[in-house]
C-alpha positions as CSV (number, residue, x, y, z in Angstrom):
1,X,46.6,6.2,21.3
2,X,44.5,7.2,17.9
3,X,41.4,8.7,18.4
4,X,38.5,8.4,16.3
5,X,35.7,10.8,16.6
6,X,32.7,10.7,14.7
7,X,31.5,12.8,12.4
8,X,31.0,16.5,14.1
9,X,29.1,18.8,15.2
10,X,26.6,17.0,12.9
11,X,25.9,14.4,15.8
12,X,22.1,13.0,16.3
13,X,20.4,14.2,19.3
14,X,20.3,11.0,21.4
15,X,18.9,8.1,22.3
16,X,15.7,8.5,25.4
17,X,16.3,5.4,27.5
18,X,13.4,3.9,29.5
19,X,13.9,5.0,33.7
20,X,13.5,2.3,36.0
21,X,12.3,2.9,39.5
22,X,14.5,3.4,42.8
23,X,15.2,-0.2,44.3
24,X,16.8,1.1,46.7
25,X,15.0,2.5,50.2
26,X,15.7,6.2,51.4
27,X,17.1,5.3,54.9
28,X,19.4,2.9,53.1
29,X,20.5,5.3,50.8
30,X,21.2,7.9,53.7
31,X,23.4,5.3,55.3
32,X,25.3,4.8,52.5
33,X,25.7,8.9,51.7
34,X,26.8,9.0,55.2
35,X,29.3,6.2,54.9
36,X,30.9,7.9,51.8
37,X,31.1,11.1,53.3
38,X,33.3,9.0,56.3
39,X,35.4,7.6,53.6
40,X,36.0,10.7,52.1
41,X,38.2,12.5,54.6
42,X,37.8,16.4,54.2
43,X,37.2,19.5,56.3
44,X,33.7,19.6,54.1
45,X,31.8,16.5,52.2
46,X,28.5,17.1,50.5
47,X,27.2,14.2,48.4
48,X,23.9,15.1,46.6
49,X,21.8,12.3,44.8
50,X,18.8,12.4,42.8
51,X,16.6,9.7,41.8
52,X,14.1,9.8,39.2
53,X,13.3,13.8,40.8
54,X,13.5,12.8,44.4
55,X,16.4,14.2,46.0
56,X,18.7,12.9,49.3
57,X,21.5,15.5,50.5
58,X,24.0,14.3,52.7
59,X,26.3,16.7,54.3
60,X,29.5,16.2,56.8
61,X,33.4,16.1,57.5
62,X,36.3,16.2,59.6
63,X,35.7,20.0,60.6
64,X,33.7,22.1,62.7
65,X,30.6,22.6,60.5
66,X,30.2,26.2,59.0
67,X,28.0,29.0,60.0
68,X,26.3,28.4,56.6
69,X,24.8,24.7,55.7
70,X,27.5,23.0,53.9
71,X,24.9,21.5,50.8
72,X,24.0,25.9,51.3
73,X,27.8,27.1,50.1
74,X,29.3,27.4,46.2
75,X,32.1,24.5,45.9
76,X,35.0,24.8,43.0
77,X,34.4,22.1,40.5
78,X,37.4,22.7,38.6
79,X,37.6,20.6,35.6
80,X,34.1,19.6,35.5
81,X,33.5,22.9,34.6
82,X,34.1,21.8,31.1
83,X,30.5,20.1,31.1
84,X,29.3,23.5,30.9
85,X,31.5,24.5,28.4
86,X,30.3,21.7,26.1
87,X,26.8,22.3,26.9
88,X,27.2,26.1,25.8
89,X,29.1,25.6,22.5
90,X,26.5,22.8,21.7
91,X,24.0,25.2,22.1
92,X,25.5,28.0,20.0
93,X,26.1,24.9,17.6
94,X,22.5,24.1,17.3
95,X,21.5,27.4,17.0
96,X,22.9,27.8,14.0
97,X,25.5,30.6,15.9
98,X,28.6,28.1,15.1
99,X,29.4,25.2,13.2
100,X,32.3,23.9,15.1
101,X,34.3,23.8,12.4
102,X,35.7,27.2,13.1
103,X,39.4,27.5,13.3
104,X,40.4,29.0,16.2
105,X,42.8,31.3,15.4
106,X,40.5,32.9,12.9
107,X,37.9,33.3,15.6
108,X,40.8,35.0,17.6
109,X,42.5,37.1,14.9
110,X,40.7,36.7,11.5
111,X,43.4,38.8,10.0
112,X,46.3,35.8,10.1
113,X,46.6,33.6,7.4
114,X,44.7,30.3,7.3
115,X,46.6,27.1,8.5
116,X,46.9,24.3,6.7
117,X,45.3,21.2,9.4
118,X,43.6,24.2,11.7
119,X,42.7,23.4,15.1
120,X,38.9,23.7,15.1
121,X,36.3,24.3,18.1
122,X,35.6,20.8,17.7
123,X,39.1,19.5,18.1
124,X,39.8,21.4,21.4
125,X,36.3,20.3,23.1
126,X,37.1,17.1,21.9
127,X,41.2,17.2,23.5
128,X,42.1,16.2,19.6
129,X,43.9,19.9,18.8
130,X,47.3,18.2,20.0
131,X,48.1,21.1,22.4
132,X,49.9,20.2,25.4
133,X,47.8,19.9,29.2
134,X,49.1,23.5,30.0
135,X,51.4,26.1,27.8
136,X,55.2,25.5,27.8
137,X,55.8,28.4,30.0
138,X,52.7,27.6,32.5
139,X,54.8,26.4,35.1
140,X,57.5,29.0,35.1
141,X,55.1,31.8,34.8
142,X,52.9,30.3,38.1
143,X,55.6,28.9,40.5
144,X,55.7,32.0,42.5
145,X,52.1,31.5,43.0
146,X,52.1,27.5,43.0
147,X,51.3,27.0,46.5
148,X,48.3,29.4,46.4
149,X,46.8,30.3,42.6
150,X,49.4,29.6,40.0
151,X,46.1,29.7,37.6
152,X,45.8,33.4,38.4
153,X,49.6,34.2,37.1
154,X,48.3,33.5,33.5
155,X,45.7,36.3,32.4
156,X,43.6,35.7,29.0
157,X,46.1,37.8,26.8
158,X,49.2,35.8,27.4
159,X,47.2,32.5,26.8
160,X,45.8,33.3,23.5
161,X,49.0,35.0,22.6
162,X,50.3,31.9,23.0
163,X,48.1,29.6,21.2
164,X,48.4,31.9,18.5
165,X,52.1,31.9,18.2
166,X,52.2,28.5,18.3
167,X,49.4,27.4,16.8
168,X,51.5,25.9,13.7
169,X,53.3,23.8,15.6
170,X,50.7,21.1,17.6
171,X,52.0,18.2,19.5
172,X,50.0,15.8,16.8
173,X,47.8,16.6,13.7
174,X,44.6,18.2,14.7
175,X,41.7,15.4,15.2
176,X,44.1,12.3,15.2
177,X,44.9,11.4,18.9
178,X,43.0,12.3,22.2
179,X,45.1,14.1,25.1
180,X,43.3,16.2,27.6
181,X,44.0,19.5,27.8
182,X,43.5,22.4,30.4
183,X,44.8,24.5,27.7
184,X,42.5,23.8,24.3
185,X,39.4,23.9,26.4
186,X,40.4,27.6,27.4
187,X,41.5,28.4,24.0
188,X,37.9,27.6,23.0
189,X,36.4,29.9,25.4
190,X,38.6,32.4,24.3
191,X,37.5,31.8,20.5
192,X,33.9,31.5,21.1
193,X,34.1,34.8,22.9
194,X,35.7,36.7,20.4
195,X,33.3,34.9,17.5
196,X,30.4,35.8,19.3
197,X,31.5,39.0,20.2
198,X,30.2,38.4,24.0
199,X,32.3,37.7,26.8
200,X,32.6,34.2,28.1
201,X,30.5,35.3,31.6
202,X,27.8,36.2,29.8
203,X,28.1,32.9,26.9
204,X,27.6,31.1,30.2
205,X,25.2,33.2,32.3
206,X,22.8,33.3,29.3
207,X,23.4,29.9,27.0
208,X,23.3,27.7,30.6
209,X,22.9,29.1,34.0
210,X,19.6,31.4,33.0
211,X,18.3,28.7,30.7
212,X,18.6,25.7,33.1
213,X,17.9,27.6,36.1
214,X,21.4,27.9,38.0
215,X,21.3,30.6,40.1
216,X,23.6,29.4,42.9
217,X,26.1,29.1,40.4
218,X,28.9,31.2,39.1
219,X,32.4,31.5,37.6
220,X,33.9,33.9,40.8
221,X,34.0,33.6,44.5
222,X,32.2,36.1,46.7
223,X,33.2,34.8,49.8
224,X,32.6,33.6,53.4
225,X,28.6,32.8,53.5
226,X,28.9,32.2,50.1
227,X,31.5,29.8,49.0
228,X,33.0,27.4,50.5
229,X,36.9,27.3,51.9
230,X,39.2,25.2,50.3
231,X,42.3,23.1,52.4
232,X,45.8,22.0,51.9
233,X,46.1,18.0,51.4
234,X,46.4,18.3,55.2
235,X,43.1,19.4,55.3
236,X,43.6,21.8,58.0
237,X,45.1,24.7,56.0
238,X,42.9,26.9,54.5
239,X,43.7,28.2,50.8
240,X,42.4,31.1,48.8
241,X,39.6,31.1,46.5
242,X,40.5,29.8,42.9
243,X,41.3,32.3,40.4
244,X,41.6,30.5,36.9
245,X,43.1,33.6,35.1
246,X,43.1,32.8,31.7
247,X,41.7,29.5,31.9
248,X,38.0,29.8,32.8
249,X,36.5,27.7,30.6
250,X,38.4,24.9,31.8
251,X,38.0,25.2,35.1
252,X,36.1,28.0,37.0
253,X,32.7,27.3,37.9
254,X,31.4,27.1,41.4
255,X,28.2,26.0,42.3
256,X,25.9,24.6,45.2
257,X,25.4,21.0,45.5
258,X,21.5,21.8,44.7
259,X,22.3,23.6,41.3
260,X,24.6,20.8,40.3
261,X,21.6,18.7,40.6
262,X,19.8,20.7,38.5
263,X,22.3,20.5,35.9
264,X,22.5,17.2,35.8
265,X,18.7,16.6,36.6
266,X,18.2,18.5,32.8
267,X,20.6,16.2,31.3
268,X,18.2,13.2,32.4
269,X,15.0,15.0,31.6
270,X,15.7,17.2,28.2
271,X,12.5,18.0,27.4
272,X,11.5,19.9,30.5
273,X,14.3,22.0,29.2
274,X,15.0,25.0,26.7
275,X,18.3,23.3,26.0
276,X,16.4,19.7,25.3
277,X,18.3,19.4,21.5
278,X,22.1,20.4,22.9
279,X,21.4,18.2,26.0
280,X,20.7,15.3,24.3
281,X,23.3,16.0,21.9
282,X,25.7,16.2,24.8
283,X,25.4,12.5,25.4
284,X,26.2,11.0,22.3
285,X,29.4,9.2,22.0
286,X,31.4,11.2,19.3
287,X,35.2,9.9,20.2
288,X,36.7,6.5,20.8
289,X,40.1,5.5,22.0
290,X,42.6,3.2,23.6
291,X,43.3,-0.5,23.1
292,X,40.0,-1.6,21.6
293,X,38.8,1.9,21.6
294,X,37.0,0.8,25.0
295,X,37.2,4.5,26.0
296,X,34.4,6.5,25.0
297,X,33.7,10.2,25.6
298,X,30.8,12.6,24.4
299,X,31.1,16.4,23.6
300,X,31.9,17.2,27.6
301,X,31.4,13.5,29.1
302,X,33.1,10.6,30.0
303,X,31.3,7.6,29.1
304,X,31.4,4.2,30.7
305,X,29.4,1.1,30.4
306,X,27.1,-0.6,32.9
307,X,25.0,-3.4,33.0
308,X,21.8,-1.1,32.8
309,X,23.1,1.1,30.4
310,X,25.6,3.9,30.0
311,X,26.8,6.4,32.8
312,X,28.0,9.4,32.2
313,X,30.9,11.5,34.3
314,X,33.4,14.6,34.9
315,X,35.4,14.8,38.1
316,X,37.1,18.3,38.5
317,X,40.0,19.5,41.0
318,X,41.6,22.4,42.3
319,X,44.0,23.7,44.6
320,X,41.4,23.2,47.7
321,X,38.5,21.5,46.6
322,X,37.6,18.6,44.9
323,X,34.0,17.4,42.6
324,X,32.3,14.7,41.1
325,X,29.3,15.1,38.8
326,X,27.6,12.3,36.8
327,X,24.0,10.7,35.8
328,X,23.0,7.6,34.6
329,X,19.9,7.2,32.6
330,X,19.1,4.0,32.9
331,X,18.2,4.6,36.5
332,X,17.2,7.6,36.5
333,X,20.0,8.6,38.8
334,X,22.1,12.0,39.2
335,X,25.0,12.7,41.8
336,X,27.0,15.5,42.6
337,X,29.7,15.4,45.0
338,X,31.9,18.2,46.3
339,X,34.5,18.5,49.0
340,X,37.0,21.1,50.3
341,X,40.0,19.0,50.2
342,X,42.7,19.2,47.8
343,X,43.7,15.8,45.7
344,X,46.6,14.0,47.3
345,X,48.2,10.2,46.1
346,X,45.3,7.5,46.9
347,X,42.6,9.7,47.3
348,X,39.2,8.4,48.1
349,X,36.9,11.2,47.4
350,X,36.8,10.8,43.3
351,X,36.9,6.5,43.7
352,X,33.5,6.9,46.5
353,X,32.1,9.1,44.2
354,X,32.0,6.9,41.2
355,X,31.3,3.6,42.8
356,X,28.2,5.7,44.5
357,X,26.6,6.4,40.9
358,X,27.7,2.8,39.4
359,X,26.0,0.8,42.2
C-alpha cells in the first residue's frame, strides 16, 4: 500500500458541518444501549452516547456489579490513547512550539549526525516512519511477562535506545507507505518530551486533560474504587492494571466514560474550547491509502464515510480491557464505549461499537 499524505503540519483547520437534530427517542436509544451491552459479553460494559450535548449512559455485564458505578471507574483505552497524542502535538504545532517537521532523533540526541530521509514527528503520528508495530526484540524482552504486562518489560531508555540505533535502517522510506505502529507513536512521545524539555505527563496533563476539562482521566492506575479491573478472554480472570513502560503515548490513558465524552464532545464543538484551532485541525483528512485510496485517516483519526457525512473513530485494547471512541458531526453524535474484557477471535465489543455510532 502507498500512502499519500497531504501536505503537513500546514493542514487548514476544518470544515464546521451543519448538526441535525436527534431522530431518534431517548427510551429507544436506552433499549438499544442496553442491547449492545448484551451483545458485548464482558464482566463490565459501559456505552456512553451524546447527542447534540444531551447525554444517555448505559452501564452493565456478565458480572456482579462493582461497589463503585461502572460509568464512575477509569477504563484502559489502550490505543485510542493516541487521539490524545495527536491532539497534544497539534497543539504544540499550532502554537508555534513545533513544526512537525522535527527529526526525531535530533529531538532525542541533537548531538548525532543528521540522516539523510529522517523520520519526522509527522511521519510517526502519521504510521509513515516505516518502523515496525513493536521493536525487534519486544517480544523476547516481554514473554516472561506476556500473560500479565509484557508492556511493562520495556522502560523508556531501551525504547529510544533502540529507535536510535536503528533509526537508519526503516522498514520503508519515511512518508511513503502507511503501517501502524505501537512503536513510532511512542517514539514521538519520547521526542516531544525531550524537545520540549517537559515530561510526557505533564505535555498531556497541561496541553489536553486541564485544557479540555479531563479530570477523571489519567495515564496510571490508582486502583480499586478507582479503576476498573481488567479479565482474561474468559472473562472471569482478573488481570493487573496496564503498565505501558516505555510506550505511553501509544497506549496509556485511562479515563471515565464521562470524561471520554468530554473529549469527544470538544471535538464536535471547538469553539467552546481553548484547543478550538488543533481540534479542528485534528479532523482533516491528511493521509490516503489502499486500493483507490478509500482509506482515509486524520492526524489521530480514522475516517470513514457515511451518508450524512464523515465519522470519525479510534478503538484501543489491552490486556484486560477493551474501548471505542468516535463522533460524527453530521449528527451531532459522540460515543464512548469501554469494557473490561480482553480481545479474543470474533469479538463483538469493537463491531457493536461502530455500528452504534454509524446508525
Amino acid at each position: 500500500m502507498t500512502a499519500r499524505p497531504a501536505p503537513w503540519p500546514g493542514v487548514p483547520d476544518g470544515e464546521d458541518t451543519p448538526v441535525r437534530p436527534a431522530a431518534a427517542d431517548e427510551a429507544g436509544l436506552r433499549a438499544r444501549l442496553a442491547e449492545a451491552a448484551d451483545a458485548c459479553d464482558a464482566p463490565d460494559v459501559v456505552l456512553a452516547v451524546s447527542r447534540n450535548g444531551r447525554r444517555t449512559v448505559h452501564s452493565g455485564g456478565t458480572a456482579k456489579p462493582p461497589d463503585v458505578p461502572r460509568e464512575d471507574l477509569r477504563y484502559e483505552i489502550g490505543s485510542a490513547s493516541k487521539t490524545f497524542t495527536a491532539l497534544l502535538l497539534t497543539r504544540l504545532i499550532r502554537r508555534g512550539v513545533l513544526t512537525g517537521a522535527e527529526p526525531a532523533a535530533a529531538c532525542l540526541d541533537p548531538g548525532r549526525p543528521p540522516d539523510r530521509d529522517p523520520v519526522t514527528l509527522a511521519h510517526l503520528i502519521t504510521h509513515t516512519s516505516g518502523l515496525p508495530a513493536l521493536p525487534a526484540d519486544f517480544v523476547r524482552r516481554g514473554l516472561p511477562a506476556w500473560r500479565t504486562n509484557p508492556y511493562a518489560r520495556y522502560p523508556a531508555g531501551r525504547l529510544t535506545d533502540t529507535f536510535l540505533r536503528h533509526r537508519h535502517r526503516p522498514r520503508h522510506r519515511p512518508g511513503t507507505r502507511w503501517h501502524y505502529s505501537n512503536y513510532g507513536v511512542s517514539v514521538l512521545g519520547h521526542a516531544v518530551a525531550a524537545a520540549t524539555r517537559t515530561s510526557w505527563d505533564d505535555l498531556v496533563d497541561g496541553q489536553v486533560l486541564r485544557a479540555l476539562g479531563l479530570s477523571g482521566t489519567a495515564l496510571r492506575a490508582e486502583g480499586p474504587g478507582t479503576d476498573a479491573v481488567g479479565h482474561r478472554k474468559d472473562g472471569r480472570t482478573p488481570v493487573p492494571a496496564f503498565d505501558a513502560g516505555g510506550f505511553q503515548a501509544a497506549g496509556a490513558v485511562r479515563s471515565t466514560p464521562y470524561d471520554l465524552l468530554t473529549f469527544l464532545e470538544a471535538h464536535l464543538d471547538p469553539a467552546r474550547s481553548p484547543a478550538a484551532g488543533a481540534l479542528r485541525a485534528v479532523r482533516v483528512p491528511v493521509l490516503r491509502r489502499g486500493l483507490g485510496h478509500r482509506h482515509v485517516h486524520t492526524v489521530g483519526w480514522f475516517r470513514h464515510p457515511t451518508d450524512g457525512g464523515p465519522m470519525y473513530f479510534h478503538s484501543g485494547a489491552t490486556l484486560g480491557q477493551q474501548a471505542f471512541l468516535g463522533f460524527r458531526p453530521d449528527t451531532g453524535t459522540a460515543l464512548a464505549a469501554v469494557c473490561s474484557r480482553r480481545f479474543r477471535a470474533r469479538d463483538p465489543f469493537i463491531a457493536t461499537a461502530y455500528a452504534l455510532l454509524a446508525e
